[in-house]
Every structure is written in C-alpha cells, then in structure tokens.
C-alpha positions in Angstrom: 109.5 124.4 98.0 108.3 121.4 97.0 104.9 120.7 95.4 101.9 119.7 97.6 100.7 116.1 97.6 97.5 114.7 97.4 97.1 114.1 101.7 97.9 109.9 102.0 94.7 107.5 102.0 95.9 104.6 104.5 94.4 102.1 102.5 96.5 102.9 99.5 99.7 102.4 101.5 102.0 99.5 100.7 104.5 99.1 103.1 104.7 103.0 103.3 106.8 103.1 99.6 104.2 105.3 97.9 104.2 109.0 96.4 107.9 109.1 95.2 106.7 110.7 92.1 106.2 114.2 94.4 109.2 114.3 95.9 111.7 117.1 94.9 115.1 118.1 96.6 114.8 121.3 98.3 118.4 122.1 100.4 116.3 123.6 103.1 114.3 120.3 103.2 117.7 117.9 103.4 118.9 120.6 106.3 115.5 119.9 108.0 116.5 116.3 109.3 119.4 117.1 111.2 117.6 119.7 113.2 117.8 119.7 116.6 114.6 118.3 118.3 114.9 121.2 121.0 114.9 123.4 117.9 112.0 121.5 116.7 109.8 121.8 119.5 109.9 125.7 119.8 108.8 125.9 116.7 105.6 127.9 116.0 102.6 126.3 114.9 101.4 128.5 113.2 104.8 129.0 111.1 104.7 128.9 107.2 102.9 125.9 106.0 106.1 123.7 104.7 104.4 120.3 104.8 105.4 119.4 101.6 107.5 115.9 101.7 110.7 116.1 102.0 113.6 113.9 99.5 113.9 110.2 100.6 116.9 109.3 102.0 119.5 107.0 100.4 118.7 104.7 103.3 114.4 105.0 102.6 114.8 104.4 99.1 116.7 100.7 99.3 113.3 99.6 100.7 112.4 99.7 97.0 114.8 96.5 96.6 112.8 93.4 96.6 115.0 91.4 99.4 113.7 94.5 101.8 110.1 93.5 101.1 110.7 90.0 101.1 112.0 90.4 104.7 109.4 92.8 105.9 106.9 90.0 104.7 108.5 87.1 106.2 108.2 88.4 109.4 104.8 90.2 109.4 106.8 93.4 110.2 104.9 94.3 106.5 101.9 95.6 108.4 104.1 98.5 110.4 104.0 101.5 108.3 100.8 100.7 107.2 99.5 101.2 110.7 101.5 104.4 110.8 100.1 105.5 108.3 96.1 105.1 109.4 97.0 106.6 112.8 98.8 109.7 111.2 95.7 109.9 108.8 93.7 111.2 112.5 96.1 113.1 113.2 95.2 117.0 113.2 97.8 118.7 115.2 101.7 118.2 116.0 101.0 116.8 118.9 98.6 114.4 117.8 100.9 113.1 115.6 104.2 113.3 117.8 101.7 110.8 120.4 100.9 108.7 117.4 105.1 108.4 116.5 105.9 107.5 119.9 103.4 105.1 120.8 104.3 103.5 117.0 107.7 103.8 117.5 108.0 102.4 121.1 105.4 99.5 119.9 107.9 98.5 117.1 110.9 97.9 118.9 108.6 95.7 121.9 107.4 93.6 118.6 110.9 93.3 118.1 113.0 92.3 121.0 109.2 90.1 122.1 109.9 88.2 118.4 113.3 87.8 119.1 112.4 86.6 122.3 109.7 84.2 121.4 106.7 86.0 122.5 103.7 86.4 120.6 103.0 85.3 116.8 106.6 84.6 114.9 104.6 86.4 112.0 106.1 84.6 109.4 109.2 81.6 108.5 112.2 83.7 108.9 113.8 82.9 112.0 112.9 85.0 115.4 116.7 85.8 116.2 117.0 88.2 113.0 117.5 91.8 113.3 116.5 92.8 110.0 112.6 93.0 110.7 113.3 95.9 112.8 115.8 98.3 110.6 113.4 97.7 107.8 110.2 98.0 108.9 112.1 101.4 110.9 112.7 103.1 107.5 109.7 102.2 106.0 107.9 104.3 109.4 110.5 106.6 108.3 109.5 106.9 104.8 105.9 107.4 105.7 106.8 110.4 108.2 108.5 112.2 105.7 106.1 111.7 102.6 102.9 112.2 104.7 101.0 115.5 104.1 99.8 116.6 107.5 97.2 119.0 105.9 97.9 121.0 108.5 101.2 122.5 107.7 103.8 120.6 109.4 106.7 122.4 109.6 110.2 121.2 108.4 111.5 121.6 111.9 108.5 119.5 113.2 108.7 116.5 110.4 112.7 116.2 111.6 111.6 116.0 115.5 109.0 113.1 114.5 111.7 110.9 112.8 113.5 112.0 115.4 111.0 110.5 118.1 110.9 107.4 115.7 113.9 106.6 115.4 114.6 107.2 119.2 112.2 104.9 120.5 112.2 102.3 117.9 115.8 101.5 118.6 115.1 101.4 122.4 117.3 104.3 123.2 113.7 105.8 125.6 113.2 102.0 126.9 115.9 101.5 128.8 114.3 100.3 132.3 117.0 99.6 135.3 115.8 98.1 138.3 115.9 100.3 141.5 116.8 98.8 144.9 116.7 94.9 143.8 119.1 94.0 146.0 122.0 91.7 144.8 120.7 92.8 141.1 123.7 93.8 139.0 122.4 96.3 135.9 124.1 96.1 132.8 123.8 98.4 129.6 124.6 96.4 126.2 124.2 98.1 122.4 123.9 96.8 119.3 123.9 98.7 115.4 121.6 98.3 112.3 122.9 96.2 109.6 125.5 97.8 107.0 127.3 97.4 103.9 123.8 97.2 102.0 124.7 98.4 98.7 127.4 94.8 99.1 125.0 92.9 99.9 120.9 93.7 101.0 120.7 90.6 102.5 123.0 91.5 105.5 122.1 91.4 109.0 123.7 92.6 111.9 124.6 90.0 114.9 124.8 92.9 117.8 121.5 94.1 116.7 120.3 90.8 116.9 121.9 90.6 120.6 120.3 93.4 121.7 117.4 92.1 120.6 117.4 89.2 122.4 118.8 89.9 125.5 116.9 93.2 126.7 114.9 92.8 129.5 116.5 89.7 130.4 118.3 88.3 133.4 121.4 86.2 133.5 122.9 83.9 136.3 126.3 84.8 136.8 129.0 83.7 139.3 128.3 86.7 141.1 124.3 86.4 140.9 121.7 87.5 139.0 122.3 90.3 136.6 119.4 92.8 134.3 120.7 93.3 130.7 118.9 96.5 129.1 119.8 97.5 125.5 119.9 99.7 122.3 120.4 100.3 118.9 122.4 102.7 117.0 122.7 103.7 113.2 125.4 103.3 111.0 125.4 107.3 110.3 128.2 109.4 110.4 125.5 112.5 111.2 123.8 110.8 113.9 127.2 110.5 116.0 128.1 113.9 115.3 124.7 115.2 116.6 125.5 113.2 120.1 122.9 110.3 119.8 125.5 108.3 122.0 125.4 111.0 124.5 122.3 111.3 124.7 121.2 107.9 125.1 124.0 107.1 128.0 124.6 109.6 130.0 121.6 109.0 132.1 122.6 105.6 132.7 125.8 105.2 133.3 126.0 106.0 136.8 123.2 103.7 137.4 124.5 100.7 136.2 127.6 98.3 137.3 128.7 97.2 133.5 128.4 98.5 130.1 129.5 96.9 127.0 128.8 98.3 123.2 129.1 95.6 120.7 129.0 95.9 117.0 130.4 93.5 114.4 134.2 93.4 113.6 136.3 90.4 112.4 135.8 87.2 110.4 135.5 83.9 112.8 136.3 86.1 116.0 135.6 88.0 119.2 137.8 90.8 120.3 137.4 93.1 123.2 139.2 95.9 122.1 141.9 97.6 124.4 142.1 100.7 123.2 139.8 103.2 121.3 140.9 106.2 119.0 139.7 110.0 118.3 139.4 109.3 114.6 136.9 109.1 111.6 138.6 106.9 108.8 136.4 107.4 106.1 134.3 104.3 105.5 130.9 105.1 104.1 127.7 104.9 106.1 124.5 103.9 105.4 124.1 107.3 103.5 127.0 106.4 101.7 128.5 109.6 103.1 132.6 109.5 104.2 133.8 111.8 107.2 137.7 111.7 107.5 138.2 113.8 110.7 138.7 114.1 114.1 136.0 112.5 116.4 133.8 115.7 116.8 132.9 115.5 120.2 131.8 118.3 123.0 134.2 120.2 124.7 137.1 119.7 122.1 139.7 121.1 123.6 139.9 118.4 126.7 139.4 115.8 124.3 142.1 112.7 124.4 143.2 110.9 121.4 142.8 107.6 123.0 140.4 106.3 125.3 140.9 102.5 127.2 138.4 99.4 128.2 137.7 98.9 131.3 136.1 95.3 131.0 137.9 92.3 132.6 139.8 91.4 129.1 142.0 89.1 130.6 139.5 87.1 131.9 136.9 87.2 129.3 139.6 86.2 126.8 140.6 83.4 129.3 136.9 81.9 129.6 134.8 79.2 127.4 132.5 81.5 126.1 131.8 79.9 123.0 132.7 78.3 119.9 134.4 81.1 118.5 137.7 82.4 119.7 137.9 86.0 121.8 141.4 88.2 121.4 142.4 91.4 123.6 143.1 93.2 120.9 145.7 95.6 121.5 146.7 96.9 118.0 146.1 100.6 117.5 147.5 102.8 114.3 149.0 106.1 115.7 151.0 109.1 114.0 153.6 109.7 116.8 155.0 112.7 118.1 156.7 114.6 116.1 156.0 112.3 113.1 153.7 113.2 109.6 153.3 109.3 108.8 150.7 106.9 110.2 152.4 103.7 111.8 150.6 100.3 113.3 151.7 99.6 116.8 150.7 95.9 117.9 151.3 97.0 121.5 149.3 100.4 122.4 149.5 103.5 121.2 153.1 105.5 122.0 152.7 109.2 124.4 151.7 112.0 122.6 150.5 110.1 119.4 147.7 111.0 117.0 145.0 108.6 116.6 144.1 106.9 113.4 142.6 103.6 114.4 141.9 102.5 116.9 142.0 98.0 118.0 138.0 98.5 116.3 138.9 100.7 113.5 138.3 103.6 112.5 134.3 103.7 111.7 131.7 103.3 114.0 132.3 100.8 116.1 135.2 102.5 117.3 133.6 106.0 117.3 130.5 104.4 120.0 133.4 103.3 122.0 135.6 106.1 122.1 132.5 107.9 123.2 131.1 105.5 125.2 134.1 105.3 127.1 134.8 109.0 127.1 131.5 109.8 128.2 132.4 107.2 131.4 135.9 109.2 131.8 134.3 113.0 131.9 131.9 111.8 134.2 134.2 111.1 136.8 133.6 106.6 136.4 137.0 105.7 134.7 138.1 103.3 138.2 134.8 102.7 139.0 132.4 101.6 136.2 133.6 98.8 133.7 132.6 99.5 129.9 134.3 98.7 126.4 133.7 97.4 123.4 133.4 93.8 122.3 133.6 93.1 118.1 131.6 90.1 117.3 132.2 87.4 114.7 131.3 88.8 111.0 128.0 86.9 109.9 128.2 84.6 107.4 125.6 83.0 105.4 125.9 79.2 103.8 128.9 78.2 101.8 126.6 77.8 98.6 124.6 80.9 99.5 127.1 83.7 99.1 126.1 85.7 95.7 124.1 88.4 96.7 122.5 88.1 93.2 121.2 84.5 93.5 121.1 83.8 97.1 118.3 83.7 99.5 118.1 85.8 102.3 118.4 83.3 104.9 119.7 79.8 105.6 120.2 77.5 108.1 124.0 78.0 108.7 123.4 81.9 108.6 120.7 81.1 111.6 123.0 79.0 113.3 126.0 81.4 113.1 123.8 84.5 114.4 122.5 82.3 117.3 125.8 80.9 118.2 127.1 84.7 118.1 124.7 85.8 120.6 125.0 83.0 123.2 128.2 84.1 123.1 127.8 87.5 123.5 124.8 86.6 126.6 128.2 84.7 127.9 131.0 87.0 127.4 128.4 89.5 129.3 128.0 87.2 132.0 131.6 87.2 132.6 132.5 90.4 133.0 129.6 90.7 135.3 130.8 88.1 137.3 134.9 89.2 137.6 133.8 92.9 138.2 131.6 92.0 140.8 134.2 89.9 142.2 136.7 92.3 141.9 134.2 95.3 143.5 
C-alpha cells in the first residue's frame, strides 16, 4: 500500500501536476483502473481505507512536458483541474465526489465542442478548431482524481469508477442527444480519437477529434434535408477497447439513428472510406505505449467474423467534390488464406475463409472501432438497414519550416488551415452519405 498523502489544498494546485513525490507502484493499484464501474459501485463504503494515490499513468505524466502546459495555457483550458480540484476538496462521500466528476467532466467537453464552435471566450490565441485543449486538460482531471486523498478512504474500486465517469463524459460518450419525432430530421452518429504518437511528437493533434468537436450538435443541409450530427471521442488504448467502451457507447444509438460514420486519422494527403475492416490487433503501441498482437477480443467469440464491410455510399462519396483533398474506396485488406501459414496483401478484398491481419485501415485502432462499430451494427440485426463505416482522414501536417518537434512551435497557420480544411471535408463527406442513403431509403 502506498503511503498516505498530505489531503490536496486547491490553492496549491497547478494544473493538477502536484504530489508525484508520494506516489508508489502497488500491482493492486495499476489493476484498480481497469475495474469494472459495475464492480465499482457495489463496492462497500465502509471497505478498507485504500485512498492512498494510485501510480500516474504513462499518459498523466507527459503533461509534465512543457508543450502540454503551453497548450493548456493558450486555451484557458489551464484553469480545469484546478477547479477539480476545489470541488473534490468539499467532497466528503463517494457520491459527492462522483456528482462533482460528472458535472466536471460533462462541463469540459461543452467548453470544448462550444470553443470549437465559437461560443463563449476563445480563452486564449491558439486557434478554436484544435482538439488538444480537451485530451490535455482530460488527463490533467485525471491526474487530479488519482492523486487526490479523499480523507475518507476511497477505495481503489471507487477511484477507477470516478476516472471512469471522467473520462466517459468528457469525451461526450453520456452527451449524445438525438432528436425524437423531428420529422424529416435525419440523425447521424460521427466519432473522433485523442491525438497519438506523442512520444514522436507532443505537439500532435488529432483532426477527427477536432471534427467531432466541431460538428456535435450541429445541423447540416443535405440534398435530402436537414440532418443532426451528434459525436464522441475515443482513446487511443488498447485496454479501453478490450473493456467494450465502443460497445458501450453505441449500442443505445444505433437503432435510433439513419447514419453512422467513425473517423480517425489514416493516410498522408488523403481520405479513404474503408471497404473492409479486420478481426486483428497488429501491434502498434498506444498511448500507454502498450502493444497487443491478437485477435480482436470481442463478446461472444465464437460467432465472431474475421471481416466486417462499410455500409456507407462509397461509390458516391468517392465520386463527390468534397474537398480539396482526394477520397479513395479503399479496398486493400492483408489476409492469411485458407489453408495458408503466411500473410499476403490482396488489393481486391479479402479471399473466403481467410484470416484477418489488416484490415483497408490497418491494423490499430482505427480499424478495431470499425470492426466493432460495424459488428455491433451486424449482431444487432442493422447490416441492410443502417449505413456506418469508417472514413480515414488526411494525416495533419504542420508548416513546411515547422516540422522538428525539438524547435517547432506548437501551432501555425498551415497546420490551422490543414485541420479546418479536414473538417469541412469531413462536415461534407457526412453530408453525402446522408443525402444518397436517404435517397436510396
């Protein structure tokens, strides 16, 4: 167990970043944050006091970098786990503080997507379309939560369902808000992911978080009408996935609305709507720089496919002027074929009875919230009925003369301009599918 710390004065906080010196790293406190949050709220309250704070995790403690705090400032998104911080100081109970996570949690991500919006006070001189406010000033509410001291003997299970609450509602996953009975109102369900690749380059932002970001809440004029766009974020986290945060966060949704589209960033200087998604974990490192080289762990394993297919218009949307940057029905998948031991690339679709080792998006993430995505549409009876895929954007680039991680700023005005141009194209790619399907329905 680790030792106690001194209970957290708010006014001593900065940003959140404060009492590393405490922390040790108990196993049963690094088991603690992939509890279950049903798991966590049967637990006892008056359980064993294990309140101590918990280890940091490899995502927390890159907030220590300077480029993270220069961010945070520029944005006024430097005040967020500050206020966390006060609130959880009045907190004397679980459930005060789970009310205190949820309403700080919830209030983040509204700061967001209104900033990205142009609502309210920009907060600072980096640009309102930028997603990195929000995955920042996240982990640094996540820091707080799990070096905070109740005082009241938290338990681990309970300190794992609050970052769990946080991290839930600050990515929009418990704000998703359909319309009922607007007539003529098509509902569409977009997502976006944090920013990755950090230990490349801390500077990095992520364009489909930024297009969530901007387009939730928002209606479009299609050929078809008017349509509502709602949204989400997702972490780049190998754990998360395997714990069914897709799941989760879809199935109540998808047969309520008439499109759905996950969108994460793929391909330098390119769109593709990928044809064809694949039951396989390549390896990559996520933002815990953990690998997983396996089989897609999903529910229900032994009905599980090795490749799921898009169900978006792709003809049409790579047909259409969506924007200044080309779009490709990617059909490419990399199979092991029956019979065979050897991975092979087929341009064409994957062959019957094949194994899955990429999929057109990959073999990380992006493909992973598709395959479940789309397998989630499949089990739930929507495969002819309900369009949904996955659309790669363009990667983001910054400047030509601001490319050194080292030297270079953390914004520029051809890094704006590429992220905005990305997400008009994304609003128009959207629109078009929305348009074809509700032709075609």
């Amino acid at each position: 167990m680790a030792p106690r710390c001194p209970r957290v004065r708010a006014g001593l906080l900065s940003l959140g970043l404060t009492l590393t010196a405490c922390l040790t790293v108990p196993a049963s406190a690094t088991a603690a944050t992939s509890a279950s949050p049903a798991a966590a709220a049967s637990a006892s309250a008056s359980a064993a006091d294990t309140s101590s704070v918990a280890a940091l995790t490899v995502e927390e403690l890159r907030l220590d970098r300077a480029v993270p705090r220069e961010i945070l400032a520029a944005s006024g998104f430097d005040t967020v786990a500050p206020e966390l911080a006060r609130r959880l100081g009045t907190a004397h109970s679980y459930a005060q503080a789970r009310r205190v996570v949820v309403a700080e949690g919830s209030a983040l991500w509204r700061r967001a997507v209104d900033r990205a919006q142009g609502r309210g006070p920009a907060g600072g001189e980096l640009s309102r379309d930028d997603d990195r406010p929000l995955y920042w000033a996240r982990l640094a509410m996540s820091r707080q939560v799990r070096e905070w001291d109740s005082g009241f003997g938290l338990s681990e299970a309970q300190r794992a369902a609050l970052i769990d609450d946080l991290e839930r509602t600050s990515r929009g996953q418990t704000d998703i808000r359909l319309p009922r009975g607007a007539k003529g109102l098509k509902r569409v369900l977009v997502t976006g992911f944090d920013p990755f690749t950090l230990d490349r380059d801390v500077r990095i932002s992520n364009p489909s978080g930024a297009s969530a970001l901007a387009l939730d809440g928002t209606v479009i004029e299609t050929a078809q009408g008017p349509a509502r766009i709602e949204t989400a974020v997702f972490p780049v986290r190998w754990r998360d996935f395997a714990e069914g945060t897709v799941e989760r966060t879809l199935r109540p949704y998808l047969r309520r609305v008439d499109l759905f589209t996950t969108v994460s960033q793929g391909r330098v200087g390119r769109f593709d709507v990928e044809r064809t998604n694949g039951a396989w974990r390549g390896g990559f490192p996520d933002n815990e720089n953990v690998s997983r080289t396996e089989t897609v762990p999903v529910a229900d394993p032994a009905s599980q496919p090795q490749w799921t297919t898009t169900t978006l218009p792709y003809r049409e949307i790579v047909a259409a002027d969506t924007g200044r940057f080309p779009v490709y029905d990617n059909t490419s998948v990399t199979e092991i074929p029956a019979g065979g031991t050897a991975p092979v690339v087929r341009p064409d679709g994957p062959t019957a009875g094949s194994a899955a080792r990429a999929g057109g998006g990959g073999d990380y993430l992006s493909n992973e919230i598709a395959y479940r995505a789309t397998l989630l549409r499949d089990r739930l009876g929507l495969r002819g009925a309900l369009p949904g895929g996955h659309v790669h954007t363009p990667v983001l680039q910054f400047g030509a003369g601001n490319t050194d991680p080292a030297t270079g700023t953390v914004t520029d005005p051809e890094f704006v301009r590429n992220r905005l141009d990305i997400i008009a194209q994304v609003r128009a790619i959207v629109a078009v599918a929305v348009a074809v399907s509700g032709a075609a329905g």
